[in-house]
N, C-alpha and C positions, 0 to 999 in steps of 0.2 A: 509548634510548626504552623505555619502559614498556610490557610485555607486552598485548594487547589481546584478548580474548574475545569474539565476536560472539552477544549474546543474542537470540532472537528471538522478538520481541514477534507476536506473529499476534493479531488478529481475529477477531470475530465476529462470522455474520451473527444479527439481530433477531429477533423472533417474526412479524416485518412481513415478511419477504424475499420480495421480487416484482417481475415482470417487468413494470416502467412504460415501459419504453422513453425514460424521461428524458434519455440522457446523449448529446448530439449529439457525431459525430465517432468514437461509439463501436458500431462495425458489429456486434458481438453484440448488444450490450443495443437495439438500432431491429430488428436480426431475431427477436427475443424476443419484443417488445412483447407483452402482450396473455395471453402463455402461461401457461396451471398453474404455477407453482410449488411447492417442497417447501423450506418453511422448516427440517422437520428433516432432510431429506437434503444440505441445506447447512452446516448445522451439523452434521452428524455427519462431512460430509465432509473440513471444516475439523479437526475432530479429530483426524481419522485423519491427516493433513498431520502436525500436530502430534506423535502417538504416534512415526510415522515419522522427526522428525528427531530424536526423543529416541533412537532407534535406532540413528541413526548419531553420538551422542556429542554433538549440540548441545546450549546451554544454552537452554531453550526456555519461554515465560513466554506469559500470556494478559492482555488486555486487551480489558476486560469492555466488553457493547454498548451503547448509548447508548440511552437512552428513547425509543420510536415507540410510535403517533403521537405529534408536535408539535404538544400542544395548546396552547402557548405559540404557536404558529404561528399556530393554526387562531383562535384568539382576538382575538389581533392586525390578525386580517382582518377582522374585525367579527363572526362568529359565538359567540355565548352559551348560556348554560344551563349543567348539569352536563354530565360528562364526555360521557354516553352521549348526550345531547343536542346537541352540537357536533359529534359525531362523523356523528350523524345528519342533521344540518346540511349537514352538509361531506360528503354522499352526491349531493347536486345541483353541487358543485364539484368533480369528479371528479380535474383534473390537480392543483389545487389538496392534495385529500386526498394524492393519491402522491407528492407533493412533500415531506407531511409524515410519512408512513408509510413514507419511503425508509431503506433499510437498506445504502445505500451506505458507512457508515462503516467496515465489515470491512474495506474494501480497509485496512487500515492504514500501506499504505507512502505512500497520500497526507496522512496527519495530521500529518505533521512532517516536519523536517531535520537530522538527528542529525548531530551534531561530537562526536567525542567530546575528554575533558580530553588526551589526546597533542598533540593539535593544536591548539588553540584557545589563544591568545595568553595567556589569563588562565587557563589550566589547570583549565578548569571543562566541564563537562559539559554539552552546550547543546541543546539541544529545542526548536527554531523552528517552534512551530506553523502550518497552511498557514493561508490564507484560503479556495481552492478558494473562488475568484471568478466563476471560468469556467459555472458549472452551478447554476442555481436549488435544485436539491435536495439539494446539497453546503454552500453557501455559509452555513447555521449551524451545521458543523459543529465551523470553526475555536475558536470562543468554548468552547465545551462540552467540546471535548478537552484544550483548556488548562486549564482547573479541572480538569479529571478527573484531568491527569497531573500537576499541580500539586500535588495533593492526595494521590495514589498515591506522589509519589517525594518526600515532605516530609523522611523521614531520609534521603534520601540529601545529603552536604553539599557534591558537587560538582556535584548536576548545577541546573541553571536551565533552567526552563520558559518562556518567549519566548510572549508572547500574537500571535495571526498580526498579519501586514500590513495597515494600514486597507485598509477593502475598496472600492478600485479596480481598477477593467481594466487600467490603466495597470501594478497590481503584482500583479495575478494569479498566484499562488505554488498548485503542485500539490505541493510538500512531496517526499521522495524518491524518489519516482515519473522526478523527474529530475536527479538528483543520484547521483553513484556516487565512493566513495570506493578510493582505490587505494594503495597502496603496495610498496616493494622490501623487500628483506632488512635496510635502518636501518630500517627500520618509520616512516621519515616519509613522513606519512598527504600526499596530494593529492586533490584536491577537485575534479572534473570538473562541474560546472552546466551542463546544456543545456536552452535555453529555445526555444522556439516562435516569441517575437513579438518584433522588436527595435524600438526607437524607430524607425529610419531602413528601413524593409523595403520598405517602399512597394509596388510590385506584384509583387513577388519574394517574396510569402509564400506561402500554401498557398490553391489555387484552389477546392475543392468544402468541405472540415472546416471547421473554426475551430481555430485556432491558440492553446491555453489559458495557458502559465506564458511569463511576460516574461523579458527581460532584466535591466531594474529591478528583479523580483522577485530574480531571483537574487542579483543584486550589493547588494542590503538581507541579505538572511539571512546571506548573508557575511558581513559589518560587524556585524552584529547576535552573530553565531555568535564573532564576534574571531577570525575566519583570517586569518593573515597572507595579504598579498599573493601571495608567492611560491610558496604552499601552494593557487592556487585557479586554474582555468582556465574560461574560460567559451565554449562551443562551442554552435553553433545547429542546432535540430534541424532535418535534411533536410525541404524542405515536399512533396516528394513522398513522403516517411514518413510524414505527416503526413495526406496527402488517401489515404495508401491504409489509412489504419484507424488508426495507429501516434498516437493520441493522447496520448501520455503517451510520453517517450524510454524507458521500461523496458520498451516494447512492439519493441524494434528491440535494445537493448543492456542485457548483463547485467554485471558485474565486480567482482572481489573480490581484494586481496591483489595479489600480481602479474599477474592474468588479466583481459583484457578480450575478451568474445564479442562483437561486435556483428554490424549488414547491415552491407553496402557503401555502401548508401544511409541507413545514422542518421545522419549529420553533415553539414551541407553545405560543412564545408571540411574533409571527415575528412583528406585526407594530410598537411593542415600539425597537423590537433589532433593527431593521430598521431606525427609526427612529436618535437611541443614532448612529449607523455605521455613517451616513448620516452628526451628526453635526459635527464625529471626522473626516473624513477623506472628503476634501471637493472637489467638482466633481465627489462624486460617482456615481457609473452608477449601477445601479439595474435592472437584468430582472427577474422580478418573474411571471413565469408561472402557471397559473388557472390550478382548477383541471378539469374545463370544454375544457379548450384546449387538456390538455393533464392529464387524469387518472392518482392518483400515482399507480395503477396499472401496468402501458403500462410503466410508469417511470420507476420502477423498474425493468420489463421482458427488455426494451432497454437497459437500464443502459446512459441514454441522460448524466445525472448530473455525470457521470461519466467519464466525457470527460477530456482532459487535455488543458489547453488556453498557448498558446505556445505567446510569444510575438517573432516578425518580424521584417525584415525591412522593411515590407511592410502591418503591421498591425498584430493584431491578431487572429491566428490560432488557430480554436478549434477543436482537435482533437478527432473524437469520436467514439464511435463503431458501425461495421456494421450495429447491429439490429436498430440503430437509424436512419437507412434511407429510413427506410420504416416508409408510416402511418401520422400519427399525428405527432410520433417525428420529423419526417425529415421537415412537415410543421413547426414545431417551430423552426427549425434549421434556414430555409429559412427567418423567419419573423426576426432572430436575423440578419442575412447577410442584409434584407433589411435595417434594422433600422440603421445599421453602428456599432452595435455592434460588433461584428467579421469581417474582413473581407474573410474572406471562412471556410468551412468547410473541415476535409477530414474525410473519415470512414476509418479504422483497421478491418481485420477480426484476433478477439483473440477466435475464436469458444472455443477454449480447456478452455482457462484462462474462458471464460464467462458461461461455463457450470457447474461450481462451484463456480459463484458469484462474479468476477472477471473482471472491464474495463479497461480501457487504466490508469486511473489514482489510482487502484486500484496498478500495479504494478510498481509503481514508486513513490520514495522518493526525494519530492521537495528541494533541497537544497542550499536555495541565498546565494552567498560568494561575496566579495569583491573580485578585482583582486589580491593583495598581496593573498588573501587566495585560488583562483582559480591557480597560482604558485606553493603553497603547496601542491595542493592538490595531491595525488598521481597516476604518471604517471600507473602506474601498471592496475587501474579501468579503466580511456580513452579511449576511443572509436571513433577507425575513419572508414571506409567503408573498408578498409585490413581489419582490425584486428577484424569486424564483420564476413567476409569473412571466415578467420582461425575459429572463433566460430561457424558458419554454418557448417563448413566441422568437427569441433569436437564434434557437438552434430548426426551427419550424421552415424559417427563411433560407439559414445557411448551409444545411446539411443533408446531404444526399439519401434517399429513403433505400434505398440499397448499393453496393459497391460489390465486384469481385474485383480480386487482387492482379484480372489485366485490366481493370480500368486504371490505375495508379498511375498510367504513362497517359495518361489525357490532361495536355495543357491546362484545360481550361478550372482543374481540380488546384493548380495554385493558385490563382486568382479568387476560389471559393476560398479557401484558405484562408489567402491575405485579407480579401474582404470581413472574413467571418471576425478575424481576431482583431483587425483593426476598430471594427461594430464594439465587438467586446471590451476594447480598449476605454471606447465610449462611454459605454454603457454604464461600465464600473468605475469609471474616473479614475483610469488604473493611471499610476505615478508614469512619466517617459522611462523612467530606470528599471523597471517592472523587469523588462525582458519580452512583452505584447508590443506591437507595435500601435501606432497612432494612424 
């Protein structure tokens, strides 16, 4: 099997970043609503994410924010005029505006379903855009990231860009938010899918949240991705994970390579998924944490299973967020250092990203390439300690040191926008086809 590399694509938040309280099901961002925001303390915090895993030896890449407001959105509704004029418009539609000036797209481990060419039947590099059906304010983001990444990875010749799933409830697709790729020492990749909603669930689903990525959806992206059969597993996420915050399966479990962290409660038939993981991929290491060590409660308000497992030369690093080092979670972090499971810990403070339900692996898009396809990949996203430096000092200029959610109807915030991303466009010699403008 062909050596694999995990590049990490991360996110960023907009000029727009604000607490709309949008995202049902998602207990930070409904305890937010309404609060200050700091567009540039989110994006600088995002960076600093990013410096940090340059630090510990990742290959570590950026992928630029999408245009807020949607004035494409805002038009479509029926409001006219020039820009500044729609937007002023769209100040008597208020939930309407933060639907379009939503800056959810950082999270970027929901914009797609990465396979890489090891596994995928036709030995191609596959990028299954979501639909992120589930959420009014997500739900154009699928079209938009597809061109983007379309257009970003054009010389690369293995990989293919996947336009999301038509957009039904029925195929509801949250992209790798729930999907964890795993393998042994052959390096053959297996592909764990955990979905929410199954056709036949009936009243045996989640009684307070809403239950977002299907079953359907997963077993499309598969097909779609060309995994073999015997390479894919599909496991239902626990709905008491579910109604206690755990919206997304990478709010309960994390896993990389031979390690899977997860609760006790992410799976509702975790001892047979466990089991079937265990006989395909051999030397697996399982840490599955009691709900008596640690509450999926406290799980969720940390966000522990939200960490990212950085492989080292010196072992692996899990990288997690602040809230995790306090309490209980930080005693489980410690029992995972003692056992040899990781070898250290570091914390990220993402206060901005985590106060709308958001951790360290929440905004980044895992993406294993081979070296021929790490060559391809494009110089333009790369990321080294300069050229974070230049992005530090451009979100310094372009982004607002605080916003609440009535500022979003002030003209003169697309203009910062436009400015901002056109700089960025610059900056990074982004392609015209990018989807950024010039």
């Amino acid at each position: 099997m062909p050596q694999l590399v995990d590049l990490q694509l991360d996110g960023l938040p907009g000029p727009t970043h604000h607490f709309g309280g949008l995202s049902a099901g998602n207990l930070a961002s409904r305890e937010h609503a309404g609060r200050r925001s700091s567009p540039r303390a989110a994006a600088r915090q995002g960076l600093a994410k990013m410096r940090l895993l340059l630090e510990l030896g990742a290959c570590q890449a950026l992928l630029p924010p999408l245009p807020r407001p949607d004035l494409g959105l805002l038009r479509a509704c029926g409001l006219s005029g020039d820009d500044g004029e729609v937007l002023r418009a769209a100040a008597g539609q208020s939930e309407l505006l933060q639907l379009a000036s939503s800056s959810a797209f950082m999270w970027t481990a929901n914009c797609a379903t990465v396979v890489p060419s090891a596994d995928s039947a036709d030995r191609r590099l596959h990028l299954v855009c979501a639909n992120l059906m589930a959420m009014s304010h997500r739900a154009r983001e699928g079209a938009a990231r597809a061109g983007q990444l379309r257009g970003l990875l054009a010389g690369m010749s293995s990989a293919t860009v996947h336009d999301p799933l038509p957009p039904l409830l029925a195929l509801g697709d949250e992209g790798a938010a729930n999907h964890v790729r795993l393998c042994g020492a052959d390096g053959i990749g297996q592909h764990l899918f955990v979905y929410g909603r199954g056709e036949l669930d009936g009243d045996s689903g989640p009684r307070r949240l809403p239950a977002r990525h299907t079953l359907a959806a997963s077993r499309a992206v598969a097909r779609i991705a060309r995994l073999p059969e015997a390479r894919v597993l599909f496991a239902r996420q626990h709905p008491v994970a579910i109604d206690a915050g755990a919206f997304h399966n990478d709010v309960v479990m994390v896993g990389d390579g031979d390690l899977l962290l997860l609760h006790q409660a992410a799976m509702a038939d975790q001892p047979a998924v466990l089991a079937e993981l265990a006989r395909r991929i051999p030397g697996l290491r399982v840490a599955e944490i009691a709900e008596g060590e640690l509450p999926l409660a406290e799980a969720v308000r940390t966000y522990l299973f939200n960490s990212q497992l950085i492989a080292t030369a010196t072992g692996t690093v899990l990288v997690a967020p602040s809230q995790a080092g306090e309490g209980r979670a930080a005693a489980c972090l410690r029992r995972l250092v003692e056992q040899g499971l990781v070898a250290r810990v570091v914390h990220v403070d993402l206060g901005e990203s985590m106060a709308n339900g958001g951790g360290p692996a929440c905004l980044r898009l895992r993406v294993p390439l081979t070296s021929a396809e790490r060559a391809e990949f494009p110089a333009c996203l790369r990321l080294d300690h300069e050229r974070i430096g230049r992005l530090e000092g451009w979100v310094d200029r372009h982004y607002r040191d605080r916003l609440l959610p009535g500022d979003l109807h002030d003209p003169a915030l697309i203009g910062e926008g436009q400015r901002a991303l056109a700089e960025l466009a610059g900056l990074l010699a982004l392609p015209p086809c990018s989807g950024s403008p010039r």
